[in-house]
N, C-alpha and C positions, 0 to 999 in steps of 0.2 A: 504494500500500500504506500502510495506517495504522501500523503501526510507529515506535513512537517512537523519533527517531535513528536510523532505519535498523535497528532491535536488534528480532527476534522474541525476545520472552519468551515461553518455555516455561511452565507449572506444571505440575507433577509433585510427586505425594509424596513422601517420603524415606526411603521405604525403599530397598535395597537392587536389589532386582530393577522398582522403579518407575523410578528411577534411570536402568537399563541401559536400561529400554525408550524413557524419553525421549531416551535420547542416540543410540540407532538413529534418532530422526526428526530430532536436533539435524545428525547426520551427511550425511542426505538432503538438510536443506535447505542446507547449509554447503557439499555438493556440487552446490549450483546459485549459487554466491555469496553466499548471504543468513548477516548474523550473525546468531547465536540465542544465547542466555542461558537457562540451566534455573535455574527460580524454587520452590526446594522449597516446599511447603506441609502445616501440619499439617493432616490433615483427621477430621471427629467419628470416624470409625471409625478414626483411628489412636487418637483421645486411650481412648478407651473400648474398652481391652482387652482386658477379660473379658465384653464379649458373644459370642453368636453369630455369624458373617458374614451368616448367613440373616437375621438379624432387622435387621443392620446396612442390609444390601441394601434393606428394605423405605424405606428414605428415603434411600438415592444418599448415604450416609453417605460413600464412597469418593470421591464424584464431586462433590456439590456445593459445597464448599470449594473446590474450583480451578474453578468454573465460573463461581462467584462472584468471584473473583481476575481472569477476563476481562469480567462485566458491569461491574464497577468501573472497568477499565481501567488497574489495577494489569500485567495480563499480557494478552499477544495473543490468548494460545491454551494449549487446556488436553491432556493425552498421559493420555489412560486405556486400563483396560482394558475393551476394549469390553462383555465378558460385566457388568463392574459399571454401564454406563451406563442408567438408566433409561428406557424406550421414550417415557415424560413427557419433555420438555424447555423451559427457556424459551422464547419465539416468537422471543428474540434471535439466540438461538444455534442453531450447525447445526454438523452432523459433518459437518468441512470436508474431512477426509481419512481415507482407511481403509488402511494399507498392507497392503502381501503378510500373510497370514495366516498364523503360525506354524503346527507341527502342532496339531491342534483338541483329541486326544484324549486320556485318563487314561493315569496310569500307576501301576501296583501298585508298590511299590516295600518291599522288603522287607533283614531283615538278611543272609541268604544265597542269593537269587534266586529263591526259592522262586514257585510259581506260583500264581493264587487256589486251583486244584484239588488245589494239595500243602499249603495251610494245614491242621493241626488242628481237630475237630471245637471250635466256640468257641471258635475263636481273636479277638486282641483287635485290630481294625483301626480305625484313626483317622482321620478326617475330619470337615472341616470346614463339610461340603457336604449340605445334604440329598437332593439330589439321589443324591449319590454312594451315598449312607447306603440309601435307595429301592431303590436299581440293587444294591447287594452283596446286600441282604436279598432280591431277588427273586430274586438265583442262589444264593447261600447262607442259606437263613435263619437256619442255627446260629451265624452270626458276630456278635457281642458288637462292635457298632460303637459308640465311643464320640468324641467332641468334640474337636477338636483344634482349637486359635491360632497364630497366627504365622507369619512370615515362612517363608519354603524351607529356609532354613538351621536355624532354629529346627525346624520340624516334623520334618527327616531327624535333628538332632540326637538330640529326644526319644526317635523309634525306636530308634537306634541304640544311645543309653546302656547299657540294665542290659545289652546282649549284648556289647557291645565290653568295659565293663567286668567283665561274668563272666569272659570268655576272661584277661583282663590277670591276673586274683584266681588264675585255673586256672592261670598260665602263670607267674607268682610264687611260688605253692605247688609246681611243681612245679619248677623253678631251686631252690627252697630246699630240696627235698627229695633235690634231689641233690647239693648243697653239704653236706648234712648228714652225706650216706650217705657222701662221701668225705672227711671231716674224722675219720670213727668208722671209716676202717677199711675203710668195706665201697664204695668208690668202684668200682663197677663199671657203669657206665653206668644201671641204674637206678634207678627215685626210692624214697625209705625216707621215711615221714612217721609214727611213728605207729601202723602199720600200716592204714594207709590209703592206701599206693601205689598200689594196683591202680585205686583209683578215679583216680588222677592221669594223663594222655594224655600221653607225649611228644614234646616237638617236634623239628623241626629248627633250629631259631633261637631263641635269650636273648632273654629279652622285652625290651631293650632293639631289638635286631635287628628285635623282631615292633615296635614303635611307633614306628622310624625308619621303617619299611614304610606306615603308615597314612597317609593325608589327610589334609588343615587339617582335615576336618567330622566326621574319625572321631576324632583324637585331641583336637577340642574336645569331644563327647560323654562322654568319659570323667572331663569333671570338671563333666557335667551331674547334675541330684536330679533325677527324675521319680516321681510321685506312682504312672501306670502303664503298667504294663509292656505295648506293644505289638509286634505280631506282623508287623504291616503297615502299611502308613499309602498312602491313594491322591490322589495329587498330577495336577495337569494337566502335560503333557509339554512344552504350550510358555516353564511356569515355571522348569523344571527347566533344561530347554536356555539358556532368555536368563539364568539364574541361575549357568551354566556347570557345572552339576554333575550333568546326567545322565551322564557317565563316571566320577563318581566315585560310586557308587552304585548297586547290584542293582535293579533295574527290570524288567519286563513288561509290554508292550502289551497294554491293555485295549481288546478290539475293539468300534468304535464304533457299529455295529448293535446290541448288548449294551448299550454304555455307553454310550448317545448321549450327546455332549458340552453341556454349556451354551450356550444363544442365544448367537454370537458368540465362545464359547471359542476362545482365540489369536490371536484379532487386538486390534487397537490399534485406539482412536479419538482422532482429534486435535477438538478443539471450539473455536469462535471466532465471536465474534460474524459474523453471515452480511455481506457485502462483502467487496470488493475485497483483503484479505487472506483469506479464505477460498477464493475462487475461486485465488491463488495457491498457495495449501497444498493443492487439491485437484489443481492441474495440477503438483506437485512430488510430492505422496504418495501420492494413490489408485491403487489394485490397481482393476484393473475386475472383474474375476475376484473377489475378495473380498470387493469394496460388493454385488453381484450376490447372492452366498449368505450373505451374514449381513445382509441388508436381508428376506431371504425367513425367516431363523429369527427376526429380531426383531419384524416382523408376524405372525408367529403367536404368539410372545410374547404381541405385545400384545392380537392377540385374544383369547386364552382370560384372559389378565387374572390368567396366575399368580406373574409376577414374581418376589421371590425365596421366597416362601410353601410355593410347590407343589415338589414335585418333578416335573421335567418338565426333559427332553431334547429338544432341534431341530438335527439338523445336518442344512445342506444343501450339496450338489457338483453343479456344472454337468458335465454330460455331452451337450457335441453340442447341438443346441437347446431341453434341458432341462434343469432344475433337480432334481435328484431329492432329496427333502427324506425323512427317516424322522422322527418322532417318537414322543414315550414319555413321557407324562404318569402317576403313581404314586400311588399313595396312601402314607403318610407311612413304615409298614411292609413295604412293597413287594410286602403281599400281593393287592394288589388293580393293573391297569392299563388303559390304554388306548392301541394302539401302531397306528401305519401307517407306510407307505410310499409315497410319490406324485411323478410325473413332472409338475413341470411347466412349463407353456409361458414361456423366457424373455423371450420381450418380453412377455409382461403377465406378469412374476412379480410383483409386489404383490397383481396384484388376485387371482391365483390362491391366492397363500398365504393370503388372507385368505378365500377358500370354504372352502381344504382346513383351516382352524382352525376354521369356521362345523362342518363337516360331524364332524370331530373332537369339538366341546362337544356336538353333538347323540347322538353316539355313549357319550356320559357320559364324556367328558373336564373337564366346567364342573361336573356333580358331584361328581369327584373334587378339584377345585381346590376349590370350595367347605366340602368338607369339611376341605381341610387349612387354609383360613382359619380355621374354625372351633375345630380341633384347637391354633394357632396362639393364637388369641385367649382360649382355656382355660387354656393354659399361661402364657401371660404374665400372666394374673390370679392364676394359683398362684405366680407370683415373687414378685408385689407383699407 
């Protein structure tokens, strides 16, 4: 093993939920003997903010800062997430390890659990995903999907704000309006404001009571500013989960037939230069189950050649001695598709997935990509 010192360095970004995923594989290999080291890295699409993900994606802004960390030989090996790794890679490097694959698929995630089908007519749902944005517009068109940044915690925050702090303002106003009513006399349990009681709800618990009751991530929102007021916001569930906060948050599973998840969504890829430490990372980490169906969504990826431009869905599950693969390639509005379903054979699943993508672009799938490049390279000249 090339390891300097005996020490596998990790790189991994620094955020927060990059972090936890690197130390799931720090913990794997540490549980075979090996020491490992996580080597944070800043990388272009951390330093650059206020773009898009989608545009970020289109040059492995996520991924090639720590890929370049291991051709240097600054670091051993690199913990991404697979859905940002580009299907392009250096001829050095190889995805030496793919572990068990989180849940793959979205989740709605709302202020009181609310379902996409009990949203209001325009309601305002945020993400960050074109994909996502495709897939809401094609079941709902009336939704008003707009652009959302940041981190897990950042993005439930934003949601969260002006509702948690409307209720705190409702629930203040209404403590005072009963402090009021019993300093004047008329202390009879309920609220006098004004004469605007009636609009006031009352509770069973002092809003001190109600925000000893909340979350680190509800009672941080309340002293969030957000620009707009969201209704929903749709996150992938195995962010939520390694972020540890799908229990502290109203959630619904978005069914994957529907929402087909992104090439690779929830799983990890570990990258290092290909030798004698790869082959060990792949006999300590790889899921075989795993390499198997996101080897088959990332060749189709690569063939229709939409990368992060198009919106397009690939998820595939082995069943028995098939791969059953659905996809869902979109146009930017989601009013327009192109969607299948196909069984196929796993010991040639490469070369299979790469007809049923051939057979897919013919069917006006490579139209539809082509158009949102187009659509893509219009607006980016309207930025300038």
């Amino acid at each position: 093993m090339n390891a300097r010192d005996g020490t596998i360095r990790l790189a991994t970004r620094g955020s927060d939920l990059a972090i936890r995923q690197a130390a799931t594989v720090k913990e794997r290999l540490e549980a075979r003997r090996h020491t490992v080291e996580l080597v944070e890295v800043e990388t272009t699409g951390d330093q650059l903010r206020d773009e898009l993900i989608h545009r970020l994606g289109k040059t492995g802004a996520f991924v090639r800062a720590l890929d370049q960390q291991v051709l240097d030989g600054d670091c051993d090996a690199a913990v991404h997430s697979m859905k940002d790794v580009p299907t392009e890679s250096p001829d050095d490097l190889v995805i030496a390890g793919v572990p068990e694959r989180a849940t793959p698929g979205d989740l709605l995630v709302t202020p009181d659990g609310a379902t996409l089908d009990d949203l209001p007519e325009g309601s305002v749902v945020g993400t960050s995903s074109l994909r996502r944005k495709a897939e809401l517009l094609a079941t709902r068109p009336d939704l008003d999907v707009q652009p959302l940044r940041g981190n897990v915690d950042t993005r439930i925050e934003k949601l969260l704000a002006p509702h948690r702090q409307h209720e705190h303002e409702r629930r203040m106003e209404a403590a005072n309006a009963d402090e009021e009513g019993s300093e004047s006399g008329e202390g009879d349990g309920e609220n006098t404001n004004d004469g605007n009681e009636d609009d006031l709800p009352e509770y069973d618990r002092t809003p001190q009571e109600w925000f000893d009751d909340l979350n680190e991530i509800e009672r941080r929102s309340l002293e969030r500013d957000v620009e707009t007021q969201l209704d929903a916001i749709v996150l992938a569930a195995a962010g939520l989960e390694r972020a540890g906060l799908a229990r502290r948050v109203d959630t619904r599973e978005l069914p994957t037939g529907e929402f087909v998840p992104a090439p690779g969504q929830g799983a990890l890829a570990v990258t290092a230069r290909d030798g004698e430490l790869a082959e060990t990372l792949n006999e300590v980490l790889d899921h075989p189950r795993t390499r198997v169906e996101t080897t088959v969504e990332r060749v189709v990826l690569e063939e229709l050649g939409g990368g992060c431009v198009a919106p397009m869905g690939v998820h595939a599950v082995i069943q028995g001695e098939y791969v059953r693969v659905v996809v869902r390639v979109l146009s930017q509005d989601g009013s327009e598709e192109v969607a299948a379903t196909r069984d196929l054979p796993i010991e040639r699943h490469p070369t299979a997935a790469r007809d049923f993508a051939g057979d897919l672009a013919d069917r006006g799938a490579a139209d539809l990509i082509e158009q949102a490049k187009r659509d893509e390279e219009e607006e980016a000249k309207r930025a300038e």
